[in-house]
C-alpha positions as CSV (number, residue, x, y, z in Angstrom):
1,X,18.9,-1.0,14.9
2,X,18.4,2.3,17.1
3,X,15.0,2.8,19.0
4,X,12.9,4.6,16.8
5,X,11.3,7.9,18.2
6,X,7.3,7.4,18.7
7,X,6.2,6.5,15.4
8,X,2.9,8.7,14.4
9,X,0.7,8.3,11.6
10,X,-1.2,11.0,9.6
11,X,-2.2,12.6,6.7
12,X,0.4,13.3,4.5
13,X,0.4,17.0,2.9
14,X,2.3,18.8,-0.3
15,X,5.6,18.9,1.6
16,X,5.5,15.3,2.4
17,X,5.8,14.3,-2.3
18,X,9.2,14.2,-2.6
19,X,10.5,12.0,0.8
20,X,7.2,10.1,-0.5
21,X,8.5,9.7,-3.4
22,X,11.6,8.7,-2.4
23,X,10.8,5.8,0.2
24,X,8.3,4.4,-2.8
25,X,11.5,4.3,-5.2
26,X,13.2,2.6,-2.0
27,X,10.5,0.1,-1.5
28,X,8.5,-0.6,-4.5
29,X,11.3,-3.2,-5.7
30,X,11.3,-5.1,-2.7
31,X,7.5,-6.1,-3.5
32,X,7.9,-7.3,-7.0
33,X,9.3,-10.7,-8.0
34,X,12.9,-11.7,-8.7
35,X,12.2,-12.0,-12.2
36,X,11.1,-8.4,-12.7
37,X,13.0,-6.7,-15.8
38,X,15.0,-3.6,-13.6
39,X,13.5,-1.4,-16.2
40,X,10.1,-2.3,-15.8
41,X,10.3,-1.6,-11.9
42,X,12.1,1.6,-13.1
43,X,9.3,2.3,-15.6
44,X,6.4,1.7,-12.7
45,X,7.9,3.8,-10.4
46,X,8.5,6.3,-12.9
47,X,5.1,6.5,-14.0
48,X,3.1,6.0,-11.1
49,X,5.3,6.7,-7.5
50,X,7.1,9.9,-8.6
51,X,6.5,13.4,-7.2
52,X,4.3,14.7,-9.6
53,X,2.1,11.5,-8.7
54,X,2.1,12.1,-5.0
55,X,1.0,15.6,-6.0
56,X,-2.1,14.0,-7.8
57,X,-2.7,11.1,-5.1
58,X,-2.9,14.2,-2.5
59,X,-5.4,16.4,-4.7
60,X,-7.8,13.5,-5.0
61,X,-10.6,13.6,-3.4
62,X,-11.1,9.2,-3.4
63,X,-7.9,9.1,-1.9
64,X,-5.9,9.4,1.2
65,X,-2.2,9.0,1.6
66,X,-0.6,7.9,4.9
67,X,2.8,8.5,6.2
68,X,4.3,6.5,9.1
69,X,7.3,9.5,10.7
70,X,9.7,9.4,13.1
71,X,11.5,12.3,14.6
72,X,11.0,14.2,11.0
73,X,11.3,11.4,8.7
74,X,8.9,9.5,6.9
75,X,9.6,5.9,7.2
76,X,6.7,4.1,5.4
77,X,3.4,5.1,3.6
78,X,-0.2,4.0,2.8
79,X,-2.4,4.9,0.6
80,X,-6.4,4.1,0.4
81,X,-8.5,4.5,-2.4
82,X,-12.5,4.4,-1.9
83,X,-14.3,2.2,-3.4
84,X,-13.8,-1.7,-5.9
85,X,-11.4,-1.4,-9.0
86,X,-13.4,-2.0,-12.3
87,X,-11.9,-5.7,-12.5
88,X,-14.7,-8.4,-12.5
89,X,-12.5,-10.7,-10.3
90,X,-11.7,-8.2,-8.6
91,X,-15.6,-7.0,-8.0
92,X,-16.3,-11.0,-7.0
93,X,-13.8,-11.0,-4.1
94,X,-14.7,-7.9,-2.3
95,X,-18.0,-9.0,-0.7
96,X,-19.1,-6.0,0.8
97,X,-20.0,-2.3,-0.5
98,X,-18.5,0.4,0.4
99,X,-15.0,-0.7,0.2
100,X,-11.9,0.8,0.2
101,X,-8.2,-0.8,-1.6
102,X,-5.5,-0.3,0.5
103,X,-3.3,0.1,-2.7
104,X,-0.5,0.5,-1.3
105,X,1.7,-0.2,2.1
106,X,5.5,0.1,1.9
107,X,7.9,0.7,5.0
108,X,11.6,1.6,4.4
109,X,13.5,-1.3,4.3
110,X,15.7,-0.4,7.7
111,X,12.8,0.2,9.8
112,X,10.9,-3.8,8.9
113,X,11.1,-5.2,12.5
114,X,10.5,-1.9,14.0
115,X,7.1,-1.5,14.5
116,X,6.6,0.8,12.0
117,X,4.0,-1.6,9.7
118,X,1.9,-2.8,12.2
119,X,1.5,1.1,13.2
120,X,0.7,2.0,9.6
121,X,-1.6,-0.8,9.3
122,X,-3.6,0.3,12.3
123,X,-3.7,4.0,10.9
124,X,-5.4,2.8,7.5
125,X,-7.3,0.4,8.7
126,X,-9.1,3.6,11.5
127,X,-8.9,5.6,8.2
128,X,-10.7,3.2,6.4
129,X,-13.4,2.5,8.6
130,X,-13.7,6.6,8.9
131,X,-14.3,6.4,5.4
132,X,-17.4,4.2,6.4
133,X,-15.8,0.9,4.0
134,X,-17.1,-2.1,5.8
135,X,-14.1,-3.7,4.6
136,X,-11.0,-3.2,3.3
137,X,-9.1,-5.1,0.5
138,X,-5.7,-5.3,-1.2
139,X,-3.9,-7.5,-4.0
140,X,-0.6,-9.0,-3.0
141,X,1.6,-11.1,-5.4
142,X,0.8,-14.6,-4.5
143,X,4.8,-15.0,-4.4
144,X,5.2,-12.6,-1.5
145,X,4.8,-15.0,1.7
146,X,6.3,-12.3,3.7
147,X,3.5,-9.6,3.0
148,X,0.5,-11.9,2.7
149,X,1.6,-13.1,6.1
150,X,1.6,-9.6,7.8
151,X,-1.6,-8.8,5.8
152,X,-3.1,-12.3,7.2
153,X,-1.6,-11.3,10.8
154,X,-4.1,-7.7,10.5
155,X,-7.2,-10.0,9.8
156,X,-6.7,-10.0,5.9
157,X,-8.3,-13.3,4.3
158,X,-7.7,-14.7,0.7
159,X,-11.2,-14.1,-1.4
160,X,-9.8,-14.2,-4.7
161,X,-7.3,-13.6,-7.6
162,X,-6.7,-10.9,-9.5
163,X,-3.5,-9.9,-12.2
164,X,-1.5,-6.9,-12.6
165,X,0.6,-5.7,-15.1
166,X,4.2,-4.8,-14.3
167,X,5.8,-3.9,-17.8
168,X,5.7,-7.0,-20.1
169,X,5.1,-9.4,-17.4
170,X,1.5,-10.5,-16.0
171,X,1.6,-11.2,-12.1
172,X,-0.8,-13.1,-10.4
173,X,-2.1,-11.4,-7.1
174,X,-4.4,-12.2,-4.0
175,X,-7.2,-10.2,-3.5
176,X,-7.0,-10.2,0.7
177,X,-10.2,-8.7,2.6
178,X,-10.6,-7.7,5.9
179,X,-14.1,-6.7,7.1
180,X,-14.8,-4.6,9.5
């Protein structure tokens, strides 16, 4: 791999949807599990990662999309939601109000090793704490090793469980919180 050009972290605007949406296409499959109908990752990304979406994410005021860049390109992207999802296990593992989710946290698969997460990581975790959250918190599928271990790395700790749908499939998560 290359040296990366200094890797900065901001806001992402309107003309960021598209190369958004095309790094979440890129890097949504690599979170889910193996046995993951193709068409149901399809369908996800479909319905929530596309342009359009991006377009909504950016317009809403409880939200704030990330985008790691390097030398023009976007090479990863967070995105922070305020506030506890209207689960109940979800409500008993984030101790502390207000919270924010990080929902979501994907780097381009050629730039893992590069510096690029623990850069994005630090930018919504500042962002967060802007938002005034005393913590932070974020499901993970409890099959993903690789994430919960970077997650753990960044001061995330296991609280709790939650599911998520993906197509016909249920998957078992980690809710992981990091207080601040």
């Amino acid at each position: 791999m290359e040296p990366l050009a200094p890797v900065e972290v901001v806001v992402a605007t309107r003309s960021d949807v598209v190369d958004l949406a095309d790094v979440a296409a890129r890097t949504f499959p690599l979170a889910c599990p193996p046995r993951v109908a193709p068409d149901d990752v399809a369908d996800f990304i479909a319905k929530n990662l596309s342009s359009s979406r991006f377009e909504d994410y950016l317009g809403d005021p409880d939200r704030v999309v990330l985008v790691a860049r390097s030398a023009g390109r976007i090479l990863g992207y967070a995105m922070l939601i305020r506030g506890v999802a209207d689960d109940p296990d979800v409500a008993s593992a984030v101790p502390l109000r207000p919270a924010v989710e990080l929902s979501k946290m994907y780097v381009a698969p050629e730039y893992h090793g590069a510096d690029v997460s623990p850069a994005l990581m630090t930018g919504a975790l500042d962002s967060a704490r802007n938002l005034g959250a005393m913590c932070t918190w974020l499901g993970v599928n409890q099959e993903n090793q690789r994430a919960q271990r970077f997650y753990a790395k960044h001061g995330f700790i296991v609280n709790g469980t939650k599911t998520f749908r993906l197509g016909g499939h249920v998957e078992n998560d980690y809710v992981m919180v990091r207080t601040f």
